[in-house]
C-alpha positions as YAML, in Angstrom:
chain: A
units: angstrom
residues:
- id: 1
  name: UNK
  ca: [96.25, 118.90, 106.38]
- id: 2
  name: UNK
  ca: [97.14, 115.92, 104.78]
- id: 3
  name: UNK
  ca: [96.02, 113.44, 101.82]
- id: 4
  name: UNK
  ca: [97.00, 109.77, 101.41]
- id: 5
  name: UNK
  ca: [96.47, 108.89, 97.71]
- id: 6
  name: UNK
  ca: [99.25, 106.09, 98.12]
- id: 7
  name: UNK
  ca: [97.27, 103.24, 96.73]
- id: 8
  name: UNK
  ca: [96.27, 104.35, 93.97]
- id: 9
  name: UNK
  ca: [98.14, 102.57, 91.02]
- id: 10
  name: UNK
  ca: [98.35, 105.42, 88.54]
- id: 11
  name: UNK
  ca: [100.27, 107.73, 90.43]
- id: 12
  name: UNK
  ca: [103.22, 105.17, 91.27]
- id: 13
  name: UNK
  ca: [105.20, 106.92, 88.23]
- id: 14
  name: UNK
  ca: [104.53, 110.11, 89.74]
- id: 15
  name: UNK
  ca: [105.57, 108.39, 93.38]
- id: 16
  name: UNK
  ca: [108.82, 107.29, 92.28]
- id: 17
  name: UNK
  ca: [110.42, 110.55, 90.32]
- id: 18
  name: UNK
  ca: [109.29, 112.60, 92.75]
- id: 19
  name: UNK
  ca: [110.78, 110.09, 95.88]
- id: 20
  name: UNK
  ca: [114.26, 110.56, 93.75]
- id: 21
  name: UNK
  ca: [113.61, 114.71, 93.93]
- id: 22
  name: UNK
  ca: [112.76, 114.62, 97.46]
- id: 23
  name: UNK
  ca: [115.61, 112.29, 98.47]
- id: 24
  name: UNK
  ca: [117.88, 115.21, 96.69]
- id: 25
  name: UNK
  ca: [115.98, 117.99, 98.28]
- id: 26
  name: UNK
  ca: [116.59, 116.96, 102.19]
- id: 27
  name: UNK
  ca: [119.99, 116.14, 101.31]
- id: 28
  name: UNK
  ca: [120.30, 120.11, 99.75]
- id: 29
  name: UNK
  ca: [118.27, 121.15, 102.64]
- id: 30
  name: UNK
  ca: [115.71, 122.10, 100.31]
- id: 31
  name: UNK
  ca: [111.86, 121.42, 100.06]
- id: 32
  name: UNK
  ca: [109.92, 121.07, 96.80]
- id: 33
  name: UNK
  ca: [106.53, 121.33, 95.82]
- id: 34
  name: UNK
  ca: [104.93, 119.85, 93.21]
- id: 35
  name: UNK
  ca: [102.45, 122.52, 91.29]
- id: 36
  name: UNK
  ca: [101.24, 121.99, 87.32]
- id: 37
  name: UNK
  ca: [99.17, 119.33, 86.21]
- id: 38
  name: UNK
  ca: [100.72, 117.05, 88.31]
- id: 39
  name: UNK
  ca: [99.33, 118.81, 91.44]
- id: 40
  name: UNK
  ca: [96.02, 118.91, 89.32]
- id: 41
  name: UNK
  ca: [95.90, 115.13, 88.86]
- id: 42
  name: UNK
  ca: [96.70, 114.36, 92.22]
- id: 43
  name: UNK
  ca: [94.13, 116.19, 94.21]
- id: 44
  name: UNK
  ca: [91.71, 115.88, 92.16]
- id: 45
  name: UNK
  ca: [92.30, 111.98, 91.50]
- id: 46
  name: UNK
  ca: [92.02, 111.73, 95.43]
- id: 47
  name: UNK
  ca: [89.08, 113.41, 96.04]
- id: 48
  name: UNK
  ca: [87.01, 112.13, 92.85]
- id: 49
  name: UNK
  ca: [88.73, 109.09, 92.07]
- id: 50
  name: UNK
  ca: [88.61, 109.83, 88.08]
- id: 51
  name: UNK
  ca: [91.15, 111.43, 85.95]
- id: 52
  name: UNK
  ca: [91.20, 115.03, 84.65]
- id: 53
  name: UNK
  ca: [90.26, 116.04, 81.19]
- id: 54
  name: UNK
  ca: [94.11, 117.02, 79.89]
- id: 55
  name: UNK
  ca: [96.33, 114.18, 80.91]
- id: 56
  name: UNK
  ca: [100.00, 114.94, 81.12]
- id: 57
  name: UNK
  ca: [102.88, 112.71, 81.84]
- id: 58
  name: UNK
  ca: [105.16, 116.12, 82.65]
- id: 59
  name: UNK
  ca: [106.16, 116.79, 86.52]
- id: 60
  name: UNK
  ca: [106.65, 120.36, 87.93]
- id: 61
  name: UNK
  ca: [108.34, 121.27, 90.77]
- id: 62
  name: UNK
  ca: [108.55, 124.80, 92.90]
- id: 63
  name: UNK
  ca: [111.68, 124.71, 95.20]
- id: 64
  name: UNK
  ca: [112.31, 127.14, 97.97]
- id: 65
  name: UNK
  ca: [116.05, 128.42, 98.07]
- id: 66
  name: UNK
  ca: [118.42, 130.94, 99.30]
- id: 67
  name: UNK
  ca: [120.93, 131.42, 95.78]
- id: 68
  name: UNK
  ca: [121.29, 129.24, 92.78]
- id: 69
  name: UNK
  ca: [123.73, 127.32, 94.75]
- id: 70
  name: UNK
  ca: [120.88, 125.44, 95.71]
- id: 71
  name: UNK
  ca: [119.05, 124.58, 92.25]
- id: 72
  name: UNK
  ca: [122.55, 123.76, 91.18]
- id: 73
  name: UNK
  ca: [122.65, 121.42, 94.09]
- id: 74
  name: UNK
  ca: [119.12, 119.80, 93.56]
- id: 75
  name: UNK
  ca: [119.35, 119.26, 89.94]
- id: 76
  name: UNK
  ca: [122.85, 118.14, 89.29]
- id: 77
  name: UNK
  ca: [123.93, 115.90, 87.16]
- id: 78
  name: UNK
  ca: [120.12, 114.92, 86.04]
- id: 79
  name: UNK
  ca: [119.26, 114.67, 82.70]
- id: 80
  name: UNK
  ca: [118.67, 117.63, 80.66]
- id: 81
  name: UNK
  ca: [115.81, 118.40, 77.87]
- id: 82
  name: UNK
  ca: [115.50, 120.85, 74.98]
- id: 83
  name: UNK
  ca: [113.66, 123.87, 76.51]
- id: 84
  name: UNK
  ca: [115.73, 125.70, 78.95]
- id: 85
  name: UNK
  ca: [117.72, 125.22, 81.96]
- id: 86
  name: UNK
  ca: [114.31, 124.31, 84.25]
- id: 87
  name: UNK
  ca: [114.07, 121.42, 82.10]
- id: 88
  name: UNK
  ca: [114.70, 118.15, 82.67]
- id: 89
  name: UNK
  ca: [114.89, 113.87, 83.02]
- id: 90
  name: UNK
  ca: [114.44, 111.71, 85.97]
- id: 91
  name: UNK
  ca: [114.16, 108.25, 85.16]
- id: 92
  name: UNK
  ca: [112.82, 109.42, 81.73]
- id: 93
  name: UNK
  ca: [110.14, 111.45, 82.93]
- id: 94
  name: UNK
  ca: [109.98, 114.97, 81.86]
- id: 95
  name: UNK
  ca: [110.08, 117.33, 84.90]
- id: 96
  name: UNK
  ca: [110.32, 121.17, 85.44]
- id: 97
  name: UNK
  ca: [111.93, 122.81, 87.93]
- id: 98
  name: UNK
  ca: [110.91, 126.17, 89.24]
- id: 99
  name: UNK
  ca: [113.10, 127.78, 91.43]
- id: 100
  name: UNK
  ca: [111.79, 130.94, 93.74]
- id: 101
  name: UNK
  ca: [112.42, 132.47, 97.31]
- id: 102
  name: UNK
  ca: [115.21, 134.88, 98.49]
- id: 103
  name: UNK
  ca: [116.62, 134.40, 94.88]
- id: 104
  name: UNK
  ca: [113.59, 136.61, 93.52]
- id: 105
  name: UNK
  ca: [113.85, 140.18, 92.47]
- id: 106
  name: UNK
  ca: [111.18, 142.92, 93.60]
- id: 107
  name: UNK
  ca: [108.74, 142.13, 90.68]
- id: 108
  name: UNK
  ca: [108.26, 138.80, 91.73]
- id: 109
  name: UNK
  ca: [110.54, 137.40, 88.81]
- id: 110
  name: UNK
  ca: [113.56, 135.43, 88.94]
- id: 111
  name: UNK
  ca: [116.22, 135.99, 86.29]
- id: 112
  name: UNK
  ca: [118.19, 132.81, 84.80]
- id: 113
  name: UNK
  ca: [121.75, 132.62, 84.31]
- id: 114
  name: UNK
  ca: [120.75, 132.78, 80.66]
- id: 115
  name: UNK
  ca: [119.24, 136.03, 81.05]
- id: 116
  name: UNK
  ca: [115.46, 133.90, 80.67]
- id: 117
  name: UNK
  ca: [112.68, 136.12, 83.32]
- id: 118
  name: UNK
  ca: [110.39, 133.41, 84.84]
- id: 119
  name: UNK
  ca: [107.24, 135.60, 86.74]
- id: 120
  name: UNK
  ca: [107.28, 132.82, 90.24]
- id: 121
  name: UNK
  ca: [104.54, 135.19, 91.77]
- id: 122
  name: UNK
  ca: [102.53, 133.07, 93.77]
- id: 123
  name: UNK
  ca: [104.65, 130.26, 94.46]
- id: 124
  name: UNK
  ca: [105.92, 131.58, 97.84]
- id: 125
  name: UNK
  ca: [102.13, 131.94, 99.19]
- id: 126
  name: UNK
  ca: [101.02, 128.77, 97.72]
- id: 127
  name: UNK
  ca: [104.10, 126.68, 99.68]
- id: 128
  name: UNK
  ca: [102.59, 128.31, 103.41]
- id: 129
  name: UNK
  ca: [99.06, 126.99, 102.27]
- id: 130
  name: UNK
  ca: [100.40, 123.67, 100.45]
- id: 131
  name: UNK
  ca: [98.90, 120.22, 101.47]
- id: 132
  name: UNK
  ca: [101.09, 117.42, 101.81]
- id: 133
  name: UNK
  ca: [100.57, 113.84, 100.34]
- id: 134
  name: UNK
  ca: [101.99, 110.43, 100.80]
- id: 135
  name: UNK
  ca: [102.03, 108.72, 97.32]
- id: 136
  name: UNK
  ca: [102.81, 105.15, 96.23]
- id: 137
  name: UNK
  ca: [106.29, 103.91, 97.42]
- id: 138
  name: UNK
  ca: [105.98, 105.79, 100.66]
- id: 139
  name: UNK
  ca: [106.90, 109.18, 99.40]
- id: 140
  name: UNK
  ca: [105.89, 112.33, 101.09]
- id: 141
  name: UNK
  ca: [105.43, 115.70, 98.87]
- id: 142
  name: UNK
  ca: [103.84, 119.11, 99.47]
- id: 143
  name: UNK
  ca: [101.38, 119.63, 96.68]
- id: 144
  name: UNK
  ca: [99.51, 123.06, 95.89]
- id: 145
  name: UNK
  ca: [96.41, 123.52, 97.34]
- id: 146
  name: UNK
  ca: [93.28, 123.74, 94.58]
- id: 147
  name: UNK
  ca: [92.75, 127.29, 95.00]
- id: 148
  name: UNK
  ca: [96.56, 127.62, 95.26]
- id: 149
  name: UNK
  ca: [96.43, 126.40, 91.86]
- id: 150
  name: UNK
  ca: [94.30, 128.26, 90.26]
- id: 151
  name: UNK
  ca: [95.93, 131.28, 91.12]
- id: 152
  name: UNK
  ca: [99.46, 130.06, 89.98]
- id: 153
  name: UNK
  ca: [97.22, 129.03, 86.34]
- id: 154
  name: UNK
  ca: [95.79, 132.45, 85.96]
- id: 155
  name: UNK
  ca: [99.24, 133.82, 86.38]
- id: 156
  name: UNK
  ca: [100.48, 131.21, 84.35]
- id: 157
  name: UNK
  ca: [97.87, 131.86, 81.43]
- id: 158
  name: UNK
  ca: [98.81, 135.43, 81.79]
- id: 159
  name: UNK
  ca: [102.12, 134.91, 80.34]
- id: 160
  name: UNK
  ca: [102.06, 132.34, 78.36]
- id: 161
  name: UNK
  ca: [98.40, 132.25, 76.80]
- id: 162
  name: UNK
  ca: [99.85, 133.82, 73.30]
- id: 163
  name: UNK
  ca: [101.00, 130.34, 72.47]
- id: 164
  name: UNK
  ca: [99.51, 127.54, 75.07]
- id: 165
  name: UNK
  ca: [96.19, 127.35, 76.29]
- id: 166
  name: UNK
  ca: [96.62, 124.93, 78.30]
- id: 167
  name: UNK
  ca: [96.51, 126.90, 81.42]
- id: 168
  name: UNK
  ca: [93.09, 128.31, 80.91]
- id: 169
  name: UNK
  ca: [91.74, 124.69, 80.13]
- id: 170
  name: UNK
  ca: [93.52, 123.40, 83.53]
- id: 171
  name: UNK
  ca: [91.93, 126.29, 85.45]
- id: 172
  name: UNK
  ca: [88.56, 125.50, 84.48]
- id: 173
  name: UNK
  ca: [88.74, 122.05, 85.50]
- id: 174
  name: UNK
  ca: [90.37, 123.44, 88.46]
- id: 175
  name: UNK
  ca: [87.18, 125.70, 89.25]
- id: 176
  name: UNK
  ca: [84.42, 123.42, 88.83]
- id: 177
  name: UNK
  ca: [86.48, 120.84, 91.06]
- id: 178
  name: UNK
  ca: [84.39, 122.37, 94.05]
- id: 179
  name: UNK
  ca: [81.25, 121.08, 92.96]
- id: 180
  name: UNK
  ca: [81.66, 117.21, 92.53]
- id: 181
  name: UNK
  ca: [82.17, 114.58, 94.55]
- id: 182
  name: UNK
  ca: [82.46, 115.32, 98.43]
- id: 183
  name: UNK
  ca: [82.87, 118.87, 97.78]
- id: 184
  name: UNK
  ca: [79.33, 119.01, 97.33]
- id: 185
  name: UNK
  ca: [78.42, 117.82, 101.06]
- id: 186
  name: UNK
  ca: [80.89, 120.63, 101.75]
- id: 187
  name: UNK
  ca: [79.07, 123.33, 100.10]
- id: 188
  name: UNK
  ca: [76.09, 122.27, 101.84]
- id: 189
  name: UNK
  ca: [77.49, 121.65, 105.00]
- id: 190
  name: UNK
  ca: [79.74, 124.34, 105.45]
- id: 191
  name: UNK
  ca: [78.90, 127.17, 102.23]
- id: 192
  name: UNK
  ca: [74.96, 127.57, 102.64]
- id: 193
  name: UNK
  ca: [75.06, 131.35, 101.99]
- id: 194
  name: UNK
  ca: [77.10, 130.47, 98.86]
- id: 195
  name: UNK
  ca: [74.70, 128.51, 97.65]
- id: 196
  name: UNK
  ca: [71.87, 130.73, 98.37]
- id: 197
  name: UNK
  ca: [73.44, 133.78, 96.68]
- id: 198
  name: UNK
  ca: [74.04, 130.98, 93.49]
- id: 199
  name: UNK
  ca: [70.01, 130.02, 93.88]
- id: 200
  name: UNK
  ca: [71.92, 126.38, 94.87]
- id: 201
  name: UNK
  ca: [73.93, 126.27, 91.65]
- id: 202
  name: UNK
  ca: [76.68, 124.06, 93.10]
- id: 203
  name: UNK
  ca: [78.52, 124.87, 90.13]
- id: 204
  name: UNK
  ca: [78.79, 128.43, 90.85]
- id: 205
  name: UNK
  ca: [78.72, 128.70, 94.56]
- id: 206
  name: UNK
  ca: [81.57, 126.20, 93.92]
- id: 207
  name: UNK
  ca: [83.93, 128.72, 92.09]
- id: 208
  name: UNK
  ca: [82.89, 131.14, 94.41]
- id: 209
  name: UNK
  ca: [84.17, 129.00, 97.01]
- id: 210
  name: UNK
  ca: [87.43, 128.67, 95.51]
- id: 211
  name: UNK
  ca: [87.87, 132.66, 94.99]
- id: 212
  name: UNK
  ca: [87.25, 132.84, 98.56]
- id: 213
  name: UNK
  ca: [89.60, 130.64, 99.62]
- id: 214
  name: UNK
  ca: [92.58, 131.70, 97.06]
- id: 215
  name: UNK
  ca: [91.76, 135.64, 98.48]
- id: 216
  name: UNK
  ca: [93.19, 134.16, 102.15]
- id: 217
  name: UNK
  ca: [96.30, 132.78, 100.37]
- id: 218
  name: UNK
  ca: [97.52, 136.27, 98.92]
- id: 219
  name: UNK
  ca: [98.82, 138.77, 100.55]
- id: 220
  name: UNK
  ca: [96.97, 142.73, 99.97]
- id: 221
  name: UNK
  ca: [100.12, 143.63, 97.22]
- id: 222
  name: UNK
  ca: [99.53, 140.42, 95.39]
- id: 223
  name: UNK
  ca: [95.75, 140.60, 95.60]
- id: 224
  name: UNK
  ca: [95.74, 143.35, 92.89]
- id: 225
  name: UNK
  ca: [97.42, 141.34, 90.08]
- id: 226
  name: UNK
  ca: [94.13, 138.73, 90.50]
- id: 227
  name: UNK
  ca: [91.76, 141.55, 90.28]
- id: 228
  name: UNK
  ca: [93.46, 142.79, 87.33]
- id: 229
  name: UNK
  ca: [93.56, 139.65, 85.68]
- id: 230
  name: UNK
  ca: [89.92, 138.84, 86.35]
- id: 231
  name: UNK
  ca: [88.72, 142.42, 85.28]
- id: 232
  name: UNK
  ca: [85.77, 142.28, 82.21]
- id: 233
  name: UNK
  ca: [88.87, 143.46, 79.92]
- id: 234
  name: UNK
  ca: [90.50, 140.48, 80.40]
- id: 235
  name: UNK
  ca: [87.64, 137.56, 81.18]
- id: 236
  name: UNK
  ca: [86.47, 137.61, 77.83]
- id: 237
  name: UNK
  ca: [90.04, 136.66, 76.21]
- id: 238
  name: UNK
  ca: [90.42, 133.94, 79.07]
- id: 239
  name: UNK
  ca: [87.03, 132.38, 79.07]
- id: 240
  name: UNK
  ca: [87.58, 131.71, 74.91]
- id: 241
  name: UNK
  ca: [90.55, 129.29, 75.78]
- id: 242
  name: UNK
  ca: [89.33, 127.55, 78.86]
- id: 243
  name: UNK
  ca: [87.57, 125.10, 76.22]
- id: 244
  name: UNK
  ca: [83.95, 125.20, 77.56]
- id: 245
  name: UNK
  ca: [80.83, 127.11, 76.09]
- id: 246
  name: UNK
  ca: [81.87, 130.63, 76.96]
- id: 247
  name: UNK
  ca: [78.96, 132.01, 78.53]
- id: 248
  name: UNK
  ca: [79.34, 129.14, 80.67]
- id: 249
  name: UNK
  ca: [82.84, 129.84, 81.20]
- id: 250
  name: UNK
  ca: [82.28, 133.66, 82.17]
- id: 251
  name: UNK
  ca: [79.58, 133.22, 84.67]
- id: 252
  name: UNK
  ca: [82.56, 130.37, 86.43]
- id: 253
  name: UNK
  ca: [85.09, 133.79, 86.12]
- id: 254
  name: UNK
  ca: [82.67, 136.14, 87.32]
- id: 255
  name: UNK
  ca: [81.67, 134.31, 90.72]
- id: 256
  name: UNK
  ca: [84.97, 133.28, 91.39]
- id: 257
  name: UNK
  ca: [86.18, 136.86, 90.96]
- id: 258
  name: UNK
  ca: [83.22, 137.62, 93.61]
- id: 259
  name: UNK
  ca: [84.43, 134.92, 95.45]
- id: 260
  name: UNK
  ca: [87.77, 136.56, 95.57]
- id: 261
  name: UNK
  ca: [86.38, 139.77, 96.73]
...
């Protein structure tokens, strides 16, 4: 599959930081994805033509490689930031770099040379089912998939919702994505029983949608870390930061955990 969002104007910052990162990952023999709010903006800028709630001017990157030979090779000699060695400056543009593959340990965690444990579950999964997308300035990128996404945010808001809640509030834009715009012809079109299980809440039947479709990205072993995280235990902590009304937020949880199966 592939999107073409190359014309529109406010992505062309986007289009020319991440043209300088691709550029370095062919020559490294490397390919990058770009995950985070970026990924966010761009899919769902293309498909609904307005901007997301929580703007960000921050790029990520996942980047497949073999040893640390490779991110070495990728990001030298850019410009570093305060925050760790993931962090960093292209053209003055904040951008992360995540590195996973055949560098990862059994856990699913990679372990910097500063001793810092990064969890990169997902990313691996989410590259086989990523979309790619030529931006402004010609620039071809894989980008996650939506319900690629909101896998790597619960995972994300799993470790890091003690101090940012900005995962949870990205994952339920992320979930109700499904039921705006041309999604909705899709639900109809190709999710009736969805919708009839939902009593043609395309809000719901939406989210379920999405579980259903981040269930076929997983793997059986990784399946179980969802489930955990979308257990009643945990919902109730998780719907309080996604920054809607929370009974509204639990009901999106609960179907897309059905969803997920």
């Amino acid at each position: 599959m592939a999107l073409d969002v190359s014309q529109i104007a406010d992505l062309e910052p986007a289009g020319s930081v991440l043209g300088i990162l691709s550029d370095r990952a062919v020559r490294c023999g490397l390919q990058i994805m770009v995950v985070g709010a970026t990924a966010r903006d761009i899919l769902i800028r293309h498909v609904l033509g307005s901007p997301p709630e929580r703007a960000t001017a921050d790029i990520d990157i996942a980047v497949a490689v073999s040893s640390w030979l490779d991110v070495e090779c990728l990001t030298r000699n850019l410009g570093k930031r305060r925050g760790g060695l993931h962090a960093f400056s292209v053209s003055g543009v904040p951008v992360d770099v995540i590195p996973f593959g055949e560098i990862e340990l059994s856990d699913r965690t990679i372990e910097w040379p500063n001793d810092h444990v990064m969890n990169v579950l997902g990313f691996r999964e989410a590259l086989a089912a990523a979309i790619n997308v030529r931006l402004p300035g010609d620039v071809m990128v894989a980008v996650a998939s939506l319900p690629a996404q909101s896998l790597l945010k619960l995972f994300a808001w799993r470790d890091r919702h003690h101090h940012d809640r900005r995962d949870a509030i990205d994952l339920r834009t992320i979930l109700r994505v499904y039921s705006e715009g041309p999604y909705v012809e899709e639900l109809y079109e190709g999710h009736e029983q969805l919708l009839v299980e939902h009593e043609f809440d395309v809000v719901l039947a939406g989210a379920a949608r999405m579980g259903r479709e981040a269930n076929a990205i997983l793997g059986p072993s990784q399946r179980s870390a969802v489930t955990a995280l979308l257990s009643e235990d945990v919902t109730g902590l998780l719907a309080a930061d996604m920054g809607g009304h929370i009974s509204s937020d639990l009901s999106l949880l609960a179907v897309y955990r059905n969803g997920f199966g």
